[in-house]
C-alpha positions in Angstrom: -7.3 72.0 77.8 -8.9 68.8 77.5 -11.4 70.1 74.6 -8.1 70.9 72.8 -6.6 67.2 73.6 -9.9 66.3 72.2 -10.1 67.8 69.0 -6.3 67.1 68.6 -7.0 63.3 69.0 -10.3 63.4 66.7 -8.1 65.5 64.1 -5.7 62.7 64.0 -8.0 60.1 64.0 -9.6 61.9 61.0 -6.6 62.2 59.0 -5.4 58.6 59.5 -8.7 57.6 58.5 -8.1 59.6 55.3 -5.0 57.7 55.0 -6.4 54.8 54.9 -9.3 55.3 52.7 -6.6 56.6 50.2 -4.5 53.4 51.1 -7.9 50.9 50.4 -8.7 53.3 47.3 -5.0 52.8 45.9 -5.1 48.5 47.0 -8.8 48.9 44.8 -7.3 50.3 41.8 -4.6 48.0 41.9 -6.6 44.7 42.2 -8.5 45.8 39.3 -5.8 46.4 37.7 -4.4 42.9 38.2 -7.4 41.2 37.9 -7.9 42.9 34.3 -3.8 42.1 33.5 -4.8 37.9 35.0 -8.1 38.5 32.7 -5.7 39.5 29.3 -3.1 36.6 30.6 -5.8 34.4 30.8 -7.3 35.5 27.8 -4.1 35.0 25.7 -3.6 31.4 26.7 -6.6 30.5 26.0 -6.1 31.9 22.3 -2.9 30.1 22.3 -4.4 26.5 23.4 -6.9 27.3 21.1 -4.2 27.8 18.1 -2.5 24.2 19.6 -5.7 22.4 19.8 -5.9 23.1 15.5 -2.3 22.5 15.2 -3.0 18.8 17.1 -5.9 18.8 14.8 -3.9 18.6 11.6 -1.0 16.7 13.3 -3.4 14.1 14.0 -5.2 14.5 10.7 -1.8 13.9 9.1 -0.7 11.1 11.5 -4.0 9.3 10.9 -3.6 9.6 6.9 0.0 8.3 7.3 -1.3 5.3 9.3 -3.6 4.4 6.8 -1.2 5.1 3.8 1.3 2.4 5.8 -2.0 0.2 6.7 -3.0 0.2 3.3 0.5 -1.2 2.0 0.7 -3.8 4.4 -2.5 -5.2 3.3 -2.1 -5.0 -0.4 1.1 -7.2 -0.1 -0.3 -9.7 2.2 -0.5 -12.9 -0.4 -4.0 -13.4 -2.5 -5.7 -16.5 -1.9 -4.4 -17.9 -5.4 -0.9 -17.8 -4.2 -1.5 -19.4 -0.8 -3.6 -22.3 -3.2 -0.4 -22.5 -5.6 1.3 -24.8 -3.2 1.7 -28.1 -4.4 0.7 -30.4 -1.2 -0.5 -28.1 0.7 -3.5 -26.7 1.7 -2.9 -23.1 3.4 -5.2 -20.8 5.0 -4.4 -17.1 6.5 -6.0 -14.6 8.9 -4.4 -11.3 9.8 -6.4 -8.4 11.8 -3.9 -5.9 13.3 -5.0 -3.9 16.5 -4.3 -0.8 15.2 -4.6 1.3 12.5 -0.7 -0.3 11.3 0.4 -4.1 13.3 3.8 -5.3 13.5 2.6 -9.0 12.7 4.2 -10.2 9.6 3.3 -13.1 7.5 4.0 -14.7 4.2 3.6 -17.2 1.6 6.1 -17.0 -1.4 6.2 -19.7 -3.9 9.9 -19.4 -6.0 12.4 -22.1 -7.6 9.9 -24.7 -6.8 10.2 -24.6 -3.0 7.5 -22.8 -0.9 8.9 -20.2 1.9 6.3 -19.6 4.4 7.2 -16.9 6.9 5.9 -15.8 10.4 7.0 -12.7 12.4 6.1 -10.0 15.0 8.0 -6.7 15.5 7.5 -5.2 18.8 4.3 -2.8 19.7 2.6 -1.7 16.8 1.9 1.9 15.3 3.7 3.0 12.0 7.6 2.5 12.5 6.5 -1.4 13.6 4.6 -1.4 10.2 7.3 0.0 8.4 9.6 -2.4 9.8 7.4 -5.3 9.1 7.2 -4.3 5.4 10.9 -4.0 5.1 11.1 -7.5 6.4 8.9 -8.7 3.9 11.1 -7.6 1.0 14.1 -8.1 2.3 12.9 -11.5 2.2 11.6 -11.5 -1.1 14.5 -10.0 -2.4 17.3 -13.2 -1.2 14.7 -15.7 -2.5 14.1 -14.0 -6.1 17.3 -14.0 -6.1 17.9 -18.2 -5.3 19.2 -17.8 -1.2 18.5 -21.6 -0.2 21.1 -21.3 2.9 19.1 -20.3 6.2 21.6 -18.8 7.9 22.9 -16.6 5.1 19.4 -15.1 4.8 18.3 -14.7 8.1 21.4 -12.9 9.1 21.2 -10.6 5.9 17.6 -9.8 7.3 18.7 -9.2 10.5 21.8 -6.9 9.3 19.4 -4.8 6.9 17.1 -4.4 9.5 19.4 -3.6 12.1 21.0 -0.9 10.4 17.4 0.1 9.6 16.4 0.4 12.9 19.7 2.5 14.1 18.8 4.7 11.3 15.5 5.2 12.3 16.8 5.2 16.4 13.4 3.2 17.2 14.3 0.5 19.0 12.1 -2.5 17.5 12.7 -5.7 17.2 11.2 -8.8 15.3 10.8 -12.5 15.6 11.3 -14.3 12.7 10.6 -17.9 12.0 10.7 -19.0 8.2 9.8 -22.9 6.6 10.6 -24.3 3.4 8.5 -26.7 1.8 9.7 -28.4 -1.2 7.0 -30.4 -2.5 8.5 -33.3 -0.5 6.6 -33.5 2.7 9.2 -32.2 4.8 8.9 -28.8 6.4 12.4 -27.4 7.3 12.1 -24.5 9.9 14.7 -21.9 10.9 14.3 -18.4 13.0 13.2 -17.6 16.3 9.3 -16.9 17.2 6.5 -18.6 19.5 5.9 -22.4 19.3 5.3 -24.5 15.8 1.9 -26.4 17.0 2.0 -29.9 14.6 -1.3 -32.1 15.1 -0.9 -35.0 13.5 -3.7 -37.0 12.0 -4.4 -39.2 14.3 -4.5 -36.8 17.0 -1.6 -36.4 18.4 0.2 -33.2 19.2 3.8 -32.1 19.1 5.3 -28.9 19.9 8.5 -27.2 18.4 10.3 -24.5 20.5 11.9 -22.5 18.5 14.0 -20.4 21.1 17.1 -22.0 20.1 16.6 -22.1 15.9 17.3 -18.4 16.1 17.8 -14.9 17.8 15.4 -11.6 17.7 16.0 -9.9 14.2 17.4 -6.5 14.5 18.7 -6.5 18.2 22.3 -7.2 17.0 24.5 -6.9 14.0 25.3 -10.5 13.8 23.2 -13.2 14.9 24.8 -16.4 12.4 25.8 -18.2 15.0 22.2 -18.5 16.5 20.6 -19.6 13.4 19.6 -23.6 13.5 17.2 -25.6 11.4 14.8 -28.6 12.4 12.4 -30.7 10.4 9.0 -31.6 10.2 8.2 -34.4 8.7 4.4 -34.6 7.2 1.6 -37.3 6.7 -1.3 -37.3 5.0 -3.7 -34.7 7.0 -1.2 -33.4 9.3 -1.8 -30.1 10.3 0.7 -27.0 11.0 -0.2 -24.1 13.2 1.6 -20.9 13.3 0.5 -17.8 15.4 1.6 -14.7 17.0 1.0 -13.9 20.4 -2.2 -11.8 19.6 -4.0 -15.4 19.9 -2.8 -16.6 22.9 -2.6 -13.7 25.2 -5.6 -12.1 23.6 -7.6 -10.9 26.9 -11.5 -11.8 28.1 -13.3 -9.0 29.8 -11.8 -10.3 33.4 -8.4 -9.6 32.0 -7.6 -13.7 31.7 -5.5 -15.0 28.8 -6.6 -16.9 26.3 -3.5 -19.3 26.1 -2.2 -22.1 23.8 -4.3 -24.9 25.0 -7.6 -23.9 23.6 -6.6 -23.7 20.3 -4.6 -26.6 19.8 -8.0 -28.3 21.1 -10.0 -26.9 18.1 -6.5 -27.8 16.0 -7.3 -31.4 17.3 -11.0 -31.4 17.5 -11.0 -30.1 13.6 -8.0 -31.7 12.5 -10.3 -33.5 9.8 -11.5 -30.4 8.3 -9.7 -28.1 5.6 -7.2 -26.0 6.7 -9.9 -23.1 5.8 -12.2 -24.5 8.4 -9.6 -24.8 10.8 -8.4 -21.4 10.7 -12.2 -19.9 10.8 -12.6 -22.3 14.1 -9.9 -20.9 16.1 -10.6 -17.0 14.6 -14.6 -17.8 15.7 -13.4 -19.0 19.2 -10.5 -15.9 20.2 -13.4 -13.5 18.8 -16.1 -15.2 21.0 -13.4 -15.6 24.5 -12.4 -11.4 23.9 -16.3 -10.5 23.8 -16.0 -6.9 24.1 -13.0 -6.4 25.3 -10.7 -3.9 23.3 -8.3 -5.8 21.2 -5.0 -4.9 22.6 -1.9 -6.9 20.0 -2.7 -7.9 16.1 -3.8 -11.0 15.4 -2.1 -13.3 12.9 -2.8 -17.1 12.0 -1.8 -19.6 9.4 -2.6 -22.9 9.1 -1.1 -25.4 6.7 -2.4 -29.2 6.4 -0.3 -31.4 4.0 -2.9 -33.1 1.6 
């Protein structure tokens, strides 16, 4: 009787044994199964990152050509060095170096009716819509003056409205400042719009500072900004000097992340003020390159400097 229990137990040991060996046989096949199915998955997405990596290839490719088509165009109608010399009392002298492949800075020297309109500007970030948006400023500028707009208001508001419904159109959310002078041969600079600081040093060394926060209101933020428009005047001597700037100068960055402010350069303004408005510029482009070192540059950088003769 107990040999019988005995067999009886090994028998059904032996068979659920064979169970299980059919149980691990059957969990086998069917991890290799599903690591052969996770191989294919993983074979297919790499195939597909593969075909998106090209795509982002070309994209880019086509992004970068459309950078330097816009970067190209922004360059070309920057004013030429005999325009900035066709102002009568003036010497004038320009640098512009954007950070990217397109900048937002705007600046420009247009010589119509005999008056000189001399324009400064930055639209926010920079890439191609705040190119675009800086090159539609620049004719929409143009345009009033070929066409004899003398009243400050009347074309810095039609600016701002073209460029406003510009930008809604375009649902980009830029902005610009916009500061503009008229010079009219008579030693008076008449300034109007809203951008940094007008930095005056006068011959004999002394330094003035024009706010311009309340001469105007950012272009292309609202629809009407008329009643925000204002004009002062600078009145000129002899080898007075006018600096104009956007922020790429002043908050330009060293390599311990420290600005390089305002104060430097009206020091070289000052320290220079004897030299040609050529000179002067160089001076202050020579000293933001030196302070940055290698440091990426992170805004464009735009200067103009205008000494009356």
């Amino acid at each position: 009787m107990e040999t019988l229990k005995i067999i009886a137990a090994q028998a059904a040991i032996s068979i659920e044994n064979a169970s299980l060996y059919e149980k691990l046989e059957d969990y086998n096949r069917t991890l290799e199964q599903k690591v052969e199915d996770r191989t294919a998955e993983l074979a297919q997405a790499n195939a597909e990152i593969l075909i998106l990596n090209d795509r982002l290839k070309v994209e880019n490719l086509r992004m970068s050509a459309e950078l330097d088509v816009t970067r190209r165009l922004q360059q070309m109608i920057l004013p030429q060095q005999q325009e900035l010399e066709s102002i009568e009392g003036l010497e004038i002298a320009a640098f512009m170096e954007p950070a990217d492949e397109v900048g937002g800075d705007y600046y420009d020297v247009l010589n119509y009716g005999g008056k000189a309109t001399i324009g400064i500007g930055d639209v926010t970030g920079h890439g191609l819509e705040s190119g675009v948006l800086m090159i539609m400023a620049q004719t929409a500028i143009r345009t009033l003056l070929v066409h004899n707009e003398t009243d400050p208001v009347k074309l810095l508001q039609t600016v701002n409205q073209t460029l406003f419904d510009n930008v809604e159109r375009m649902n980009c959310g830029k902005s610009m400042s916009l500061s503009l002078l008229e010079y009219r041969g008579d030693n008076i600079l008449r300034l109007s719009g809203q951008h940094e600081e007008v930095i005056v040093v006068r011959d004999c060394g002394e330094v003035e500072r024009i706010d311009t926060m309340e001469l105007g209101f950012p272009i292309a933020l609202e629809p009407d900004i008329a009643d925000f428009i204002a004009t002062t005047e600078i009145q000129l001597n002899s080898g007075d000097v006018v600096v104009l700037y956007t922020d790429g100068i002043t908050e330009a960055f060293d390599m311990n992340q420290k600005e390089y402010g305002i104060e430097p350069m009206i020091e070289l303004v000052a320290l220079h003020r004897e030299k040609s408005a050529a000179e002067i510029k160089q001076a202050i482009i020579d000293d933001v390159r030196r302070y940055i070192g290698e440091q990426k540059v992170f805004d464009d950088i735009t200067l103009v400097v205008i000494k009356q003769k």
